[in-house]
Structure formats: structure tokens, C-alpha cells
N, C-alpha and C positions, 0 to 999 in steps of 0.2 A: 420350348425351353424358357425356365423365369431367369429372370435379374433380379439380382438383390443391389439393392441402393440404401445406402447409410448417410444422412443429411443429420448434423449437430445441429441444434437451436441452444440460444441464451439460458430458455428456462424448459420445465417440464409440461408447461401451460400453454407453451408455443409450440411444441411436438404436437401436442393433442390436438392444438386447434390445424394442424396443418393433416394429421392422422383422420381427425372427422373431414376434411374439403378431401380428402381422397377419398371418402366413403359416397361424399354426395357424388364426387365425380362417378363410383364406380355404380350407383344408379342408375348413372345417364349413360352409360355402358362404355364409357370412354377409357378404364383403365379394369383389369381384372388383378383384383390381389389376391396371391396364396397366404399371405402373413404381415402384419403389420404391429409391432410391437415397438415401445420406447426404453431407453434404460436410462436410467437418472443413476447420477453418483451423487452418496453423500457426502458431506464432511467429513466424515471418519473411513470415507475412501471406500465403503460400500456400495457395490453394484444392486440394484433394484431392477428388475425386470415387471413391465406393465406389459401384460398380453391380452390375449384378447378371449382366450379358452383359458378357464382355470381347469387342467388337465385332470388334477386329483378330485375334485367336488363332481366334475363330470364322471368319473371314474365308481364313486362311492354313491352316487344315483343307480349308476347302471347295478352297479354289485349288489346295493340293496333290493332291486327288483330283481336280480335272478335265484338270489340267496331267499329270498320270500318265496319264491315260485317253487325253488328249490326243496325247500322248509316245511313248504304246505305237503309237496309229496313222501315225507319222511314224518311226517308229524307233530314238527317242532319249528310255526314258523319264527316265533323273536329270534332264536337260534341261528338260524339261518338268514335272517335278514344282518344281524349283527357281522358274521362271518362274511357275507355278501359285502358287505360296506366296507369291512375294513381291508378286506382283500382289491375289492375295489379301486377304495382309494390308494390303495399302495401301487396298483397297477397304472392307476392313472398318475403316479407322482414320479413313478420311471418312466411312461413313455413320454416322448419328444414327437411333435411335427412341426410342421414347419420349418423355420430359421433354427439353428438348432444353439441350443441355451448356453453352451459354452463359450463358443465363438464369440456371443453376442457380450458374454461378461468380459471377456478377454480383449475383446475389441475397446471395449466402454473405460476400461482401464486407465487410457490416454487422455480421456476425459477431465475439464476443470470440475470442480465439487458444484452443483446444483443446473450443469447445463443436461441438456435432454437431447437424447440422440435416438433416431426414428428410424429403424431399420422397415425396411419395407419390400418385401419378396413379390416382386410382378410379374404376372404370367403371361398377359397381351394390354397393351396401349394405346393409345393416339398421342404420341409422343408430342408433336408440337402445341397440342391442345391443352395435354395435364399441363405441359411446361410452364404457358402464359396462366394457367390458373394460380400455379404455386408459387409463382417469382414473388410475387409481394409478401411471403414469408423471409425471405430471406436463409439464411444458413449458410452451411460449410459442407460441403461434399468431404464424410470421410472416407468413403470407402463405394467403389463399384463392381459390376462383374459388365459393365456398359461397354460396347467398343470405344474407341475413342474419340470419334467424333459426336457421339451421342452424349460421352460423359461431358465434352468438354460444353455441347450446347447447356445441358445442366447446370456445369459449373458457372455459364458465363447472364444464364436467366438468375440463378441464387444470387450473382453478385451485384447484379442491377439493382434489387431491392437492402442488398447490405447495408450501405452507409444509410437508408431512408430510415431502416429499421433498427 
């Protein structure tokens, strides 16, 4: 079963850099992520979502090579490479994995304009270990699916490094 954990940072520069120490961690096999995306608001109160799979491009790769395979067997590959891609990319611009996109704009809402909030969908952990890595970011726990004892270790490691930060 994942957890999803939702940690606000200051800016959209401190998500990322806390986004990459999750990645070195999950080298060292100590956290498995399904999904790690940030969403920044702007000033004009825009939700911005940074993921990690741009769904549509991956979509309109795939479609351009079946639509060409496609193509070749009908005789008309540009044709079919064209149709491949744009179908593609339409396919890939509806589907959703992971964290799913609404939620995440909805949530981000409550958000101040230029802070960065790091959702991040975990599958399996070493909970006391990511913990001591990440406290010297700091953050604000918005949002968990954690029992309570775990959220509250979370919440009480982020607030250690708050005031330093």
C-alpha cells in the first residue's frame, strides 16, 4: 500500500532540492517512490504542476511509431506517422498515473503565491532513516494518508530544522 505525503516549502527551489535527496535516497534503496511531483502557485493564483513524466510527449513518441509502422503497411507512411502522433499525444494528455492532477491542483489552492509543495506517493520506506535525511529541509506537513504516529514523527523532524531554515 503507498502513502502519499504533501510537505509545503518556501520556494519551488527548495521542493526540488528536497525532490532530488529523495531520488539519491531511493538509489540507496532506502525509500521506493510511485510519484513525486511539486506544484507552485503563481501570483495570479495559478496552479503549475512539475511532474516527472510529461504524459502527452511520451504519448506522441509512442503514436508516431505505431502510426509509421502503421503507414508503412498501407503505403502512406508521413500519413500515418502524423495521425500516430497526434493521436498519441491526445492519449497521452488524458491519461493520469500516479497522484492524480486534480487533487493536486485543489489541494495547492490553499497555497501562498510562489511557495512549492512536493507531493510525493511512497510505496515502501525506512522511515527513521529518510526522516534524519530530510529534517534539514524544513517544511510544513500539508497533507498525509500516514497513521498518526508516523505523521506526527514527520511533522516533529520538519519542525526541528523550521526556525534554522
Amino acid at each position: 500500500m503507498s502513502d502519499l505525503i504533501v510537505i509545503v516549502y518556501p520556494t519551488e527551489a527548495k521542493a526540488e532540492e528536497v525532490r532530488e535527496r529523495l531520488f539519491e535516497l531511493q538509489k540507496q534503496y532506502l525509500i521506493k517512490l510511485g510519484d513525486a511531483v511539486i506544484a507552485t502557485k503563481t501570483e495570479a493564483g495559478k496552479i503549475k504542476l512539475n511532474q516527472l513524466v510529461n504524459t502527452t510527449a511520451a504519448g506522441a513518441v509512442s503514436g508516431s511509431f505505431w502510426g509509421l509502422l502503421v503507414g508503412v503497411l498501407f503505403l502512406n507512411p508521413l500519413l500515418g506517422v502524423a495521425v500516430g502522433a497526434a493521436s498519441g499525444a491526445l492519449g497521452g494528455a488524458l491519461s493520469d498515473f500516479g497522484i492524480n492532477d486534480a487533487f493536486m491542483k485543489e489541494l495547492s489552492g490553499s497555497m501562498q503565491p510562489g511557495n512549492g509543495a512536493l507531493f510525493v506517493l511512497v510505496q515502501d520506506m525506512t522511515a527513521d532513516k529518510v526522516l534524519k535525511e530530510i529534517q534539514g529541509f524544513g517544511g510544513v506537513v500539508l497533507k498525509t494518508s500516514l497513521d498518526e504516529t508516523k505523521e506526527q514523527a514527520l511533522r516533529n523532524a520538519l519542525q526541528q530544522a523550521g526556525p534554522a531554515a
